[in-house]
C-alpha positions as CSV (number, residue, x, y, z in Angstrom):
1,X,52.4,57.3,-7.5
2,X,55.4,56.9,-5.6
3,X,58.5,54.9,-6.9
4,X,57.1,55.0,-10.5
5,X,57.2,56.8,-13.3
6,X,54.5,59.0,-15.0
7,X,52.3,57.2,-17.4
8,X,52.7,59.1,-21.1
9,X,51.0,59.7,-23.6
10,X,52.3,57.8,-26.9
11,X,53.7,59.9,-29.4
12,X,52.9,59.6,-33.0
13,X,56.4,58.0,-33.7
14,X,55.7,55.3,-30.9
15,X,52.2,54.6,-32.6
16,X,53.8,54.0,-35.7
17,X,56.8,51.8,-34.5
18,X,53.7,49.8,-32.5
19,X,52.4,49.4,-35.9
20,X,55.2,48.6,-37.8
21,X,55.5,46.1,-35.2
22,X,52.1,44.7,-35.3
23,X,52.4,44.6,-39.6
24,X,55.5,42.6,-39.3
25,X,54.6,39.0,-38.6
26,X,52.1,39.4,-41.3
27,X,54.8,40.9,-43.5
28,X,57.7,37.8,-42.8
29,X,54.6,35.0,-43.2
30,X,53.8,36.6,-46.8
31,X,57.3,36.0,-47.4
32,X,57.4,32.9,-45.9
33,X,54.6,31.5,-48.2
34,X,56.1,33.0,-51.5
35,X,59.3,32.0,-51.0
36,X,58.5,28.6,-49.9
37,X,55.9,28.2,-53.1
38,X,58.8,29.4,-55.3
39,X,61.7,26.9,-54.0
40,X,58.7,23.7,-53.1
41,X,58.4,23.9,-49.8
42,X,62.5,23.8,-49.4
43,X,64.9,25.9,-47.4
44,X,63.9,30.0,-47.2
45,X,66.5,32.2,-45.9
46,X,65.2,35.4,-43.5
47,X,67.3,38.5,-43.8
48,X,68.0,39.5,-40.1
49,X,67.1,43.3,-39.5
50,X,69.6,45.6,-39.0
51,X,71.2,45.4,-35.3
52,X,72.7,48.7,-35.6
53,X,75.6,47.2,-34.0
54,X,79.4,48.0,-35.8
55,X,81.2,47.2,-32.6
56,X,82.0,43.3,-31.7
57,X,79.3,41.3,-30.4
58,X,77.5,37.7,-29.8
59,X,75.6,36.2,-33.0
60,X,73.5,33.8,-32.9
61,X,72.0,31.6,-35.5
62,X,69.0,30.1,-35.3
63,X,67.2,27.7,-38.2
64,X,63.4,27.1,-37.3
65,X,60.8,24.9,-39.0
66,X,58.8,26.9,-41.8
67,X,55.7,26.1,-39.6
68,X,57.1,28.1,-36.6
69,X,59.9,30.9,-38.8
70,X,57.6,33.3,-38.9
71,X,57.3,33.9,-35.3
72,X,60.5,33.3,-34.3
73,X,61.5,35.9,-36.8
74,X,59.3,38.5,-35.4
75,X,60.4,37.8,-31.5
76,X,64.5,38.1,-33.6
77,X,63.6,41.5,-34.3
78,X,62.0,42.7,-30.7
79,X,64.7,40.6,-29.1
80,X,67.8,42.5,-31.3
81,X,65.8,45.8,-30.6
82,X,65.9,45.5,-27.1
83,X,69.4,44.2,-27.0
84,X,70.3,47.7,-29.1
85,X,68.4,49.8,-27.0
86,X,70.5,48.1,-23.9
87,X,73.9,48.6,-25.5
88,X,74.2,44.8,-26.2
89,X,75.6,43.3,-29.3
90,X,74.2,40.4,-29.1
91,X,72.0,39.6,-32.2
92,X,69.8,36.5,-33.4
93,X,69.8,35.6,-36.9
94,X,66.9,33.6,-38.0
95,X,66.6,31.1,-41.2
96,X,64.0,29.0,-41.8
97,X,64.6,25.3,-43.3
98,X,62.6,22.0,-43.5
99,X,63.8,20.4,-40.5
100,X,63.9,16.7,-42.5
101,X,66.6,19.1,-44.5
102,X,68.4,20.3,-41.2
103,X,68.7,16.3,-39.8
104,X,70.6,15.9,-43.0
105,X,73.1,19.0,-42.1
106,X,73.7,17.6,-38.5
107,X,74.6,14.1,-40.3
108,X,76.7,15.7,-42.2
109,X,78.0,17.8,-39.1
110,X,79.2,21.1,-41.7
111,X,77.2,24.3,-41.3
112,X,74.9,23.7,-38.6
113,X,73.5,26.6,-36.4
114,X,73.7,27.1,-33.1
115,X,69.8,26.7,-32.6
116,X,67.8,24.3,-34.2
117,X,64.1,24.3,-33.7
118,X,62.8,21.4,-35.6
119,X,58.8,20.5,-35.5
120,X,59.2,17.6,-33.7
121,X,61.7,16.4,-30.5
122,X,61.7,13.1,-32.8
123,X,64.3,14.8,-35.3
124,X,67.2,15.8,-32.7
125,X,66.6,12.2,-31.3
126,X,67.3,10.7,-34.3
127,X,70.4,12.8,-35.4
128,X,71.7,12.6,-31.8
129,X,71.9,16.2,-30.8
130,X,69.1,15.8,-27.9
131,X,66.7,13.3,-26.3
132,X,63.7,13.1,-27.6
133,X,62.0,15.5,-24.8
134,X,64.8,16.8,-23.5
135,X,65.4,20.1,-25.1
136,X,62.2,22.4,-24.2
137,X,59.2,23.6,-26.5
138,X,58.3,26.5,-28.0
139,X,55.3,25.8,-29.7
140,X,52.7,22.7,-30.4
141,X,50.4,21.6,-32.7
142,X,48.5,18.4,-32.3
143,X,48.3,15.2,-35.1
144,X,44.4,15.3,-36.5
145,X,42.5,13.8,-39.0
146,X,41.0,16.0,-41.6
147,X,38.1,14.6,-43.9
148,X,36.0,17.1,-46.1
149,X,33.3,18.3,-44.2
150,X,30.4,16.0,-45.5
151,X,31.8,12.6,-44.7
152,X,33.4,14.0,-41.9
153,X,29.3,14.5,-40.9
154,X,28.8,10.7,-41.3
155,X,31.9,9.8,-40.0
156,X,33.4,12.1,-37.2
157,X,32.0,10.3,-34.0
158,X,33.2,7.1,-35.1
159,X,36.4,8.1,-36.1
160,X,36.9,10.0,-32.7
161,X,35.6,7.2,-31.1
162,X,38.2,4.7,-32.9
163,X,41.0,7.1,-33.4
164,X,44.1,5.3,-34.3
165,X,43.0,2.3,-34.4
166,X,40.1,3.3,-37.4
167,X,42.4,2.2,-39.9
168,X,42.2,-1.1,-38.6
169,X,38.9,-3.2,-39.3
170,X,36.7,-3.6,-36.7
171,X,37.1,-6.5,-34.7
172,X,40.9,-6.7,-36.4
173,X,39.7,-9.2,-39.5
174,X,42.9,-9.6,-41.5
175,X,41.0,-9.7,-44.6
176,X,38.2,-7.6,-44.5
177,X,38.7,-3.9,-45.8
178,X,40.0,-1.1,-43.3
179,X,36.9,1.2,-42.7
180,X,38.8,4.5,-43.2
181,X,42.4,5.0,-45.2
182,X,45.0,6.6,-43.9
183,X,46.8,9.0,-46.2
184,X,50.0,10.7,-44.1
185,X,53.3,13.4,-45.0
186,X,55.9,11.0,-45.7
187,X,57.5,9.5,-42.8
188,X,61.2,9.7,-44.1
189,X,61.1,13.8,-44.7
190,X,58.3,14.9,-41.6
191,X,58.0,15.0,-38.3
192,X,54.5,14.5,-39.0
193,X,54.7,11.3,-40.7
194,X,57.0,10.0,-38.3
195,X,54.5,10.9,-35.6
196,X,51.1,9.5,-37.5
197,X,53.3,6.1,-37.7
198,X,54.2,5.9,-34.4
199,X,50.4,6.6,-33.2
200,X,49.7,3.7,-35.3
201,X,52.4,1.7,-34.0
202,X,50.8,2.7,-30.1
203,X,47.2,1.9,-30.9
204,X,48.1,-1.5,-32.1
205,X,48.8,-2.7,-28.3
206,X,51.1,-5.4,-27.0
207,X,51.4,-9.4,-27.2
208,X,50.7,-11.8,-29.9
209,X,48.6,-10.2,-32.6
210,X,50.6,-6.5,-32.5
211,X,52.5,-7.2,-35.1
212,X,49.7,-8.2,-37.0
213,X,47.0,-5.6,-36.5
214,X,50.1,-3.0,-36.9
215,X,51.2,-4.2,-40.4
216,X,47.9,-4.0,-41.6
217,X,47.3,-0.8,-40.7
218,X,50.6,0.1,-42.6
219,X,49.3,-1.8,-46.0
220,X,46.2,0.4,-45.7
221,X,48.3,3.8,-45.5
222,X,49.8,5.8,-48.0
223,X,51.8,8.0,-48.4
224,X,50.9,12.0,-49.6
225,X,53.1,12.9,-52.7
226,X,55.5,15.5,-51.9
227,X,54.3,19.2,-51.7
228,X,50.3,17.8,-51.8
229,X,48.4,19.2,-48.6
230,X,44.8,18.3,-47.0
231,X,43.6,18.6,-50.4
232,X,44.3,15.3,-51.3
233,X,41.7,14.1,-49.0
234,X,39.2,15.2,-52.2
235,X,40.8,13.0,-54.4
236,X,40.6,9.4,-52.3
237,X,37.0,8.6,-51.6
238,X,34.6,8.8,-48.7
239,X,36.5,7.5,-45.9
240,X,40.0,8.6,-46.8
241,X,41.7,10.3,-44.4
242,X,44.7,12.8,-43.7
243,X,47.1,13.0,-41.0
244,X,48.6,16.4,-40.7
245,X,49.1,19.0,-37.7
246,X,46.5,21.3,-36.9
247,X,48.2,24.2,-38.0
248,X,48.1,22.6,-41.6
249,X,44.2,22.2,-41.5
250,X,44.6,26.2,-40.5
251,X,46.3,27.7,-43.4
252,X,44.3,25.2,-45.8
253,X,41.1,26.4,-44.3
254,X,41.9,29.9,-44.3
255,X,43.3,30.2,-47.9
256,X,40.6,27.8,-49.1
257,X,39.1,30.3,-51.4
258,X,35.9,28.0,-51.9
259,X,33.5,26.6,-48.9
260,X,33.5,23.3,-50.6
261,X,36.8,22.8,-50.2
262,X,37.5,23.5,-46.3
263,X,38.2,20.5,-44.3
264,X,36.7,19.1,-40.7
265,X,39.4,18.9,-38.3
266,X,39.0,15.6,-36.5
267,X,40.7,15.0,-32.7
268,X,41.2,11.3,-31.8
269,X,39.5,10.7,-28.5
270,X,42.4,8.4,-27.3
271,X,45.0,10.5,-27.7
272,X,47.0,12.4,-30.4
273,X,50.9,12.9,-31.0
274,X,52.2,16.7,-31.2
275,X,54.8,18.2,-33.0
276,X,56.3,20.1,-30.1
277,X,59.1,22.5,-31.7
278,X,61.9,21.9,-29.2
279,X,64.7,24.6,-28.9
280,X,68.0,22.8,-29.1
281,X,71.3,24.3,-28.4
282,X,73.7,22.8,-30.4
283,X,76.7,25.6,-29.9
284,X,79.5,24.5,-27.6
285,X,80.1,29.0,-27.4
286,X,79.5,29.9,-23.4
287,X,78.6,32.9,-24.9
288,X,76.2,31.8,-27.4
289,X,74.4,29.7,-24.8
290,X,73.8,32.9,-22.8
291,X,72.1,34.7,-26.0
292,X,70.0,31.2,-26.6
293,X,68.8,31.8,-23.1
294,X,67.5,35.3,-23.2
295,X,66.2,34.3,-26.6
296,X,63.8,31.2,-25.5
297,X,63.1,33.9,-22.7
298,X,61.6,36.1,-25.2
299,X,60.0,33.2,-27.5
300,X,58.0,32.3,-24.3
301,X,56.5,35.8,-23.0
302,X,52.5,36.6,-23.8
303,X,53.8,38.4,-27.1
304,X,55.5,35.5,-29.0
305,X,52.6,33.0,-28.0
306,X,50.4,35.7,-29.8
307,X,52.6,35.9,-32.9
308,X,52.3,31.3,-32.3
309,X,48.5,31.7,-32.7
310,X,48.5,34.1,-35.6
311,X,50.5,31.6,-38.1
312,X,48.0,28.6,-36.4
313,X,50.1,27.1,-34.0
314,X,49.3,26.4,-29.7
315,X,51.6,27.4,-27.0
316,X,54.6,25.1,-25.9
317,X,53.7,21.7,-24.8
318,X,50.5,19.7,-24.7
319,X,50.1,20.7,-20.8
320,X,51.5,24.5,-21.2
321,X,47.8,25.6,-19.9
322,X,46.6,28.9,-21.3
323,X,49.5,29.2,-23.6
324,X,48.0,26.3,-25.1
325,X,45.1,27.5,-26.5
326,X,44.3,26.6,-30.1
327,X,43.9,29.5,-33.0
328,X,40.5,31.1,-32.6
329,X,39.4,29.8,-36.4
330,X,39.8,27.5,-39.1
331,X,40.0,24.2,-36.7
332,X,36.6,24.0,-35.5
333,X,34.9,20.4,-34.4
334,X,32.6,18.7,-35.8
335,X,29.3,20.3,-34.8
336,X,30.4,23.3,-33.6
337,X,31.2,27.0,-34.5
338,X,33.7,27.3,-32.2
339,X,37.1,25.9,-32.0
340,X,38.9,23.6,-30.0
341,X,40.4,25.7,-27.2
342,X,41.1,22.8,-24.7
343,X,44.2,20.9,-25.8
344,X,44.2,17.6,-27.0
345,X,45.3,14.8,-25.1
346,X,49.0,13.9,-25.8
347,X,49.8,10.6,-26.6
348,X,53.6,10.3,-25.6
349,X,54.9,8.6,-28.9
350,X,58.3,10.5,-28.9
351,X,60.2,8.5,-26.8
352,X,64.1,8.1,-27.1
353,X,65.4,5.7,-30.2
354,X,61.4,6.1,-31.2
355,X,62.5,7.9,-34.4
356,X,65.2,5.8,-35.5
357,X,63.2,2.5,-35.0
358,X,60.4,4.0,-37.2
359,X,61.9,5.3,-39.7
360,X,64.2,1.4,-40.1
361,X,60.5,-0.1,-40.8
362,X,59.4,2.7,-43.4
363,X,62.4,2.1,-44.8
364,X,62.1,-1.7,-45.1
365,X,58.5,-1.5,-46.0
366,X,60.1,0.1,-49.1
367,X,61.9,-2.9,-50.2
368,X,61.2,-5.7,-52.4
369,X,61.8,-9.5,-51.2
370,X,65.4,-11.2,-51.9
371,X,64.4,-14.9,-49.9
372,X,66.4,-18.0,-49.9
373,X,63.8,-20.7,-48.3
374,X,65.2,-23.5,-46.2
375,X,63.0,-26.4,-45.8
376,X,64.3,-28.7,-42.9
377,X,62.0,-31.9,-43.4
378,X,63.2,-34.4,-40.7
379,X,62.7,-35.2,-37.0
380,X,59.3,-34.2,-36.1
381,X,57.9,-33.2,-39.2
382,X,55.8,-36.0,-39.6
383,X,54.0,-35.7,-36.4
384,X,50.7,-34.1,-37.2
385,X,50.2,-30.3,-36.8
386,X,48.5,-29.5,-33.5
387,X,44.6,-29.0,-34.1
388,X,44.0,-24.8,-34.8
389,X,41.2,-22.8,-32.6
390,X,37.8,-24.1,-32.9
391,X,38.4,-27.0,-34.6
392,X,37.9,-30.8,-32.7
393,X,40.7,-32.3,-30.6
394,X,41.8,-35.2,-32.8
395,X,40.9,-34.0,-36.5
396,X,43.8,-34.1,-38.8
397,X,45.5,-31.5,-39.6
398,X,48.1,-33.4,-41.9
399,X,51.7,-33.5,-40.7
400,X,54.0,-30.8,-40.3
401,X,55.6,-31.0,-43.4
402,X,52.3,-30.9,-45.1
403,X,51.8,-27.5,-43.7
404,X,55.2,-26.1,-44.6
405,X,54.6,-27.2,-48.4
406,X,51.1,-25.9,-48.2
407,X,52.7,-22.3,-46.8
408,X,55.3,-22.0,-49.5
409,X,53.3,-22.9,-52.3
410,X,50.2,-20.5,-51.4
411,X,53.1,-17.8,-50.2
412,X,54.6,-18.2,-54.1
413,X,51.4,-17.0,-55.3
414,X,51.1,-13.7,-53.0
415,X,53.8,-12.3,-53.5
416,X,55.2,-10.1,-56.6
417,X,56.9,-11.3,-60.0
418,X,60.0,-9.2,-59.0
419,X,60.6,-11.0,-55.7
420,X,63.3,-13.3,-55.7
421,X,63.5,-16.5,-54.3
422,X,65.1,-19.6,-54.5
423,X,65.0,-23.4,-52.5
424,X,67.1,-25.7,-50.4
425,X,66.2,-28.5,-48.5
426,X,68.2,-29.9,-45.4
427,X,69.4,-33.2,-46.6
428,X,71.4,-34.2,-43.7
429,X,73.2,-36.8,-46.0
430,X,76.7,-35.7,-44.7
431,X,78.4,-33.0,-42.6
432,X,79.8,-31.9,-45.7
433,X,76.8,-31.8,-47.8
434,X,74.1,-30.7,-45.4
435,X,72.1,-29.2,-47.5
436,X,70.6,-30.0,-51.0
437,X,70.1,-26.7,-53.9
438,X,66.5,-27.5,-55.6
439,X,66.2,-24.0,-57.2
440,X,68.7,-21.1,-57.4
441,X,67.1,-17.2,-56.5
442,X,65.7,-16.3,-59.6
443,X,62.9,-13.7,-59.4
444,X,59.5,-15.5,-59.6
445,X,58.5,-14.3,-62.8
446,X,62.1,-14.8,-64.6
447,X,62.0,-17.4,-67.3
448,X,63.9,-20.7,-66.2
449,X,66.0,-22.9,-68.6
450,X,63.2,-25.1,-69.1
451,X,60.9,-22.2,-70.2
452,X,58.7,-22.0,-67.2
453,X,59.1,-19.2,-64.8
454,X,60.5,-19.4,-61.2
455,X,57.7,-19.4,-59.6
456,X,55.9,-22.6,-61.4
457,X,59.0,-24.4,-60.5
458,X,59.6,-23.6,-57.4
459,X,55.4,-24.9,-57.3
460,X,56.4,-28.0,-58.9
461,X,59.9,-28.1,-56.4
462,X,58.0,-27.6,-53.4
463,X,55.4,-30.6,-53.7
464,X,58.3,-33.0,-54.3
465,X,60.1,-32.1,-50.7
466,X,59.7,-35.6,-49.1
467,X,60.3,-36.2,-45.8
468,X,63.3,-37.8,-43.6
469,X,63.2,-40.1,-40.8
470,X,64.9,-38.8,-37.7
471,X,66.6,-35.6,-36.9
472,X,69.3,-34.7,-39.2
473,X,72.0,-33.3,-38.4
474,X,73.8,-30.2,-40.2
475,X,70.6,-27.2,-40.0
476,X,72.9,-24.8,-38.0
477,X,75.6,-25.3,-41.2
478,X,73.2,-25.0,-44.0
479,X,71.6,-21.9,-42.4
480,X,75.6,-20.6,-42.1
481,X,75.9,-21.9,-46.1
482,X,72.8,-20.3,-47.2
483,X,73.2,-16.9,-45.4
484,X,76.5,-16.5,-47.7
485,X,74.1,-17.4,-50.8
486,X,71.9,-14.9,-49.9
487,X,75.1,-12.1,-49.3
488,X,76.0,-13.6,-52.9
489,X,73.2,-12.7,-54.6
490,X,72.8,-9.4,-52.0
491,X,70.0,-7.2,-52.9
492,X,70.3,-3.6,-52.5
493,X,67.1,-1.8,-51.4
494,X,65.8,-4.8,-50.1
495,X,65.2,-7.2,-47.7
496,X,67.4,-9.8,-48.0
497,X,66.0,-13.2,-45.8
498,X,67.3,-16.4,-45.0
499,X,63.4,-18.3,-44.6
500,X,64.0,-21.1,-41.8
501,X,61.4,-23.9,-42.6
502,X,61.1,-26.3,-39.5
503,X,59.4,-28.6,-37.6
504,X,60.1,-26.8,-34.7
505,X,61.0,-28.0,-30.3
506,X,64.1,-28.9,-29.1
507,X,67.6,-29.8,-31.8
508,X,69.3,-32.0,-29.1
509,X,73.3,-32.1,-29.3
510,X,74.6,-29.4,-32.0
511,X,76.5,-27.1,-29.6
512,X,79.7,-26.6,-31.5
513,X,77.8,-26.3,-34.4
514,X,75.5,-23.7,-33.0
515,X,78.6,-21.7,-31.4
516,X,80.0,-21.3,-34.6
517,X,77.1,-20.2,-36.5
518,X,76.5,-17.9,-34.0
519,X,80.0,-16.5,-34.1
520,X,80.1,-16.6,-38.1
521,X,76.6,-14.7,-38.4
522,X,77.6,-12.1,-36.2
523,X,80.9,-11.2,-37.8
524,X,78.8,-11.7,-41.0
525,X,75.8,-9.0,-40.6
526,X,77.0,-5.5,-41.9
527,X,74.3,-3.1,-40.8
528,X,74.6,-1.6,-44.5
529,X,74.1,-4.8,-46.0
530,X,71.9,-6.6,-44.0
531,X,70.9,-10.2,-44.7
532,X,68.3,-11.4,-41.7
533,X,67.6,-14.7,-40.8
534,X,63.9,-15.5,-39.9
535,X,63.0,-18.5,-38.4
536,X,59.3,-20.4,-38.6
537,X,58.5,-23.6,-36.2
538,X,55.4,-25.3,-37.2
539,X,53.6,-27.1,-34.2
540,X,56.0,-25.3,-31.7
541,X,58.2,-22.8,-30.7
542,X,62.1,-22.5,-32.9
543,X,64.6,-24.0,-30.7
544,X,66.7,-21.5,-28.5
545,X,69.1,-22.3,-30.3
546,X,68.0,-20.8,-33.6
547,X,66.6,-18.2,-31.7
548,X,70.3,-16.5,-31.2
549,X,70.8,-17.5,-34.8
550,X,67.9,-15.1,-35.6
551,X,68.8,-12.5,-33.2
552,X,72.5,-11.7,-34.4
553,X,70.8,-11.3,-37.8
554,X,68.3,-8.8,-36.8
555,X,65.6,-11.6,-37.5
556,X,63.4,-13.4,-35.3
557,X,61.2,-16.4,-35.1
558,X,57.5,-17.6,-35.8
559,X,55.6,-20.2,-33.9
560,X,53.1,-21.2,-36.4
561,X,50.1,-22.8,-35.3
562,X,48.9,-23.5,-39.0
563,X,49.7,-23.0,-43.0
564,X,47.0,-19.7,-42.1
565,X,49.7,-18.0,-40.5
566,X,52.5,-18.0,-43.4
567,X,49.8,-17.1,-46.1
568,X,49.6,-13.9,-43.8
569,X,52.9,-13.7,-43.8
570,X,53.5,-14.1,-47.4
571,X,50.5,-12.2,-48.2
572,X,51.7,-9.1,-45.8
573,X,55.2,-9.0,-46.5
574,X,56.0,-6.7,-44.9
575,X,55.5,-8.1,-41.3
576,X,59.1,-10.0,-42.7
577,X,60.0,-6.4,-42.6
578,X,58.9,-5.4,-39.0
579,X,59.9,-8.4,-37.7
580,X,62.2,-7.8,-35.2
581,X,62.5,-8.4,-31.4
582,X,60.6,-7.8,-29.3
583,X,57.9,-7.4,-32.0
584,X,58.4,-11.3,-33.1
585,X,57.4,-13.4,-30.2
586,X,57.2,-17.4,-30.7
């Protein structure tokens, strides 16, 4: 035909190279497994092929995710042997590295390649090196839920049907068991983790009860012990549940030598998360850039989405179209032989700062309690606590007072012997003295000098707190006096709290005295030391005022409506934790 070459035949030498080719992804992912068995799961190097190259040239290095290394490794070597057959240099060099490990490198800001594909946009976000969906994907796999395959019979269409939200009891009871349990990769070292939490954090909606229906859900999760796959969803009961990527329900279900032990995958109706594998350029080299280029050229074309399916993973992005077809086997729904082929829909989770915000409330879910409580028992804390939902207009509630003593004392009881926590009231007796110390922070089950333990004094403390007549003045100076008790007696590893005890609505005339706790707070808090102060008005909203106190602390405030509210608090400690604006609304 005119203007084109003759079509020939392949020689024997081309077959073989074709096959050599074809062998080679399965070749690099055998490696990949034994290696990454031998080391844990940690950092496996892969040995770039020769380039045949002795003259100068551009190399580039690239560090993938495990999950994607293979394939990037096998479009290295057709990229290198086209760039040979052209004459060109230029060479990729390919390691592969967990990408928890690689965020580490980048703090560290020594040794880091030129290209970084992590699994998830959510690690370059949070190590600053790109926006979380700003650098393009190579590859996706969706979030599901894996359950072995006979509950998942039982279970599938209501846990599709809830999705993220099935960890959370129906009709959001604070007290009645969570249906299914969440088990997830840790948050702190995965992309997957971080992912699963923020799903969690989405599905818990907006307003007033948020906070609560998202801590919950946290209490019920845990976390999967390092190196332990789906198979931990054996070991946890009929309604446990695992979090991982698709192409982790993949490889389990393909090596899963035993029918018993295969896994349904699961696809939340609502909306999953995807890791997305973004391909960020972190070289400042013009020239470098240029060979990144040509190379994310190469890991899109038909070939290197093949090589994607073969080690279990989809096309780039949730909304690549046929790229994004899911491997032909090992994922199938729930009722079906066939897979999954239609992409999940993607529930946008990885949104700048997403990462970093997350990962600060794993973190403080991690640490214990280090309280100083602050009981401010004048001005309106005799009026009588407004009546709570439901109940009659006019029934007593007691007073104000009653309920903050009711709180505390119930709190004591929730919480763990190796919190610490100690007691002042607001005496008001002087400027100087605004404050009185009824117990130092002792953990509640240290012995005091009387040979009782913390806690039954702080009990017996509590119910002597007697009320004052009028507003007293002095709050805003004991709160400034009792956050440097609290950095006294600092904590490390956990969360260190000045508790605000008060009646709540308007202080009147403190405005020095506000200014200059403001001022001395915010010079105070040291991000690597953080003491927080957290504010809770009984009967109404905190005061402004404390308010800013809060905010400069990274704390916030509590409107509570009744002594219900703190034993939730108390009881779910770790909404103290989350607590933070705009997640802490009066």
């Amino acid at each position: 035909m005119k203007g084109r070459l003759p079509v020939l035949p392949p020689s024997s030498d081309s077959q073989a190279r074709t096959r050599r080719s074809r062998d080679r992804l399965t070749v690099a992912a055998a490696v990949a497994l034994i290696t990454g068995l031998v080391l844990g799961g940690g950092g496996w190097a892969l040995a770039m092929r020769g380039t045949g190259c002795d003259g100068p040239g551009q190399w580039l290095s690239v560090t993938a995710d495990p999950a994607l290394a293979p394939a990037a490794l096998a479009a290295a070597d057709r990229f290198n042997a086209a760039r040979r057959e052209a004459g060109d240099c230029a060479a990729v060099k390919v390691a592969a590295a967990d990408s928890g490990e690689i965020a580490g490198v980048f703090r560290d800001g020594r040794g880091t390649p030129d290209v970084w594909i992590p699994d998830s946009s959510l690690w370059p976000d949070l190590v600053g090196r790109a926006r979380a969906g700003g650098a393009p994907s190579v590859a996706s796999s969706p979030v599901v839920f894996a359950m072995p395959n006979v509950p998942a019979n039982r279970h599938h269409r209501e846990l599709e049907r809830r999705s993220w939200g099935a960890f959370l009891p129906e009709g959001g009871g604070m007290s009645a068991d969570a249906a299914f349990r969440l088990q997830l990769p840790d948050p702190a070292r995965t992309g997957t983790g971080m992912a699963a939490l923020l799903a969690l954090q989405a599905s818990s909606g907006a307003g007033r009860g948020a906070l609560d229906r998202f801590t919950t859900m946290l209490r019920t999760a845990k976390t999967l012990p390092h190196g332990k796959g789906v198979d931990a969803v054996f070991d946890d009961g009929d309604t446990s549940v695992v979090a991982v990527s698709e192409q982790v329900v993949w490889r389990h279900n393909r090596s899963a030598k035993d029918a018993g032990r295969r896994v349904a995958t699961i696809y939340p109706s609502a909306g999953t998360p995807y890791l997305d594998f973004p391909f960020v350029v972190t070289t400042a080299d013009a020239g470098r850039k240029r060979v990144a280029e040509r190379f994310l050229a190469e890991l899109r074309t038909a070939t290197s989405v093949a090589d994607l399916r073969q080690v279990g993973l989809r096309g780039s992005g949730p909304a690549s179209g046929s790229a994004n077809a899911a491997p032909m086997a090992g994922t199938e729904p729930i009722g079906g032989t066939r897979t999954s082929r239609d992409a999940p829909r993607a529930l946008p989770v990885a949104r700048p700062g997403a990462a970093a915000e997350i990962q600060e409330i794993w973190r403080k879910l991690g640490q214990g309690l280090n309280v100083l409580a602050l009981v401010d028992p004048s001005g309106m804390a005799t009026a009588p606590m407004p009546p709570s939902g439901g109940r009659k207009r006019g029934r007593s509630e007691g007073t104000r007072l009653d309920a903050m003593r009711k709180a505390l004392s119930t709190g004591f009881t929730l919480v763990p012997d190796d919190s610490s926590f100690g007691l002042w009231t607001l005496s008001g007796s002087t400027r100087a003295a605004p404050y009185r110390e009824v117990l130092p922070m002792r953990e509640l089950g240290a012995r005091t000098p009387d040979a009782l333990n913390q806690r039954l004094r702080l009990q017996e403390a509590i119910a002597g707190v007697r009320p004052r007549s009028g507003r007293r003045p002095g709050l805003f100076d004991a709160i400034d006096s009792a956050y440097s008790e609290v950095e006294r007696n600092y904590r490390s590893n956990e969360l260190n709290v000045v508790l605000v005890l008060t009646a709540g609505g308007p202080r009147g005339e403190e405005r020095k005295e506000v200014e200059r706790t403001v001022r001395r707070l915010r010079d105070a808090f040291d991000e690597r030391r953080p003491v927080s102060v957290v504010v809770l008005g009984f009967g109404a909203g905190a005061d402004p005022a404390l308010r800013r106190v809060a905010a400069v602390t990274d704390g916030g405030t509590y409107k509570i409506d009744n002594p219900g509210t703190v034993m939730r608090l108390f009881l779910r400690t770790d909404q103290l934790r989350v607590c933070d604006h705009p997640r802490c609304p009066d």
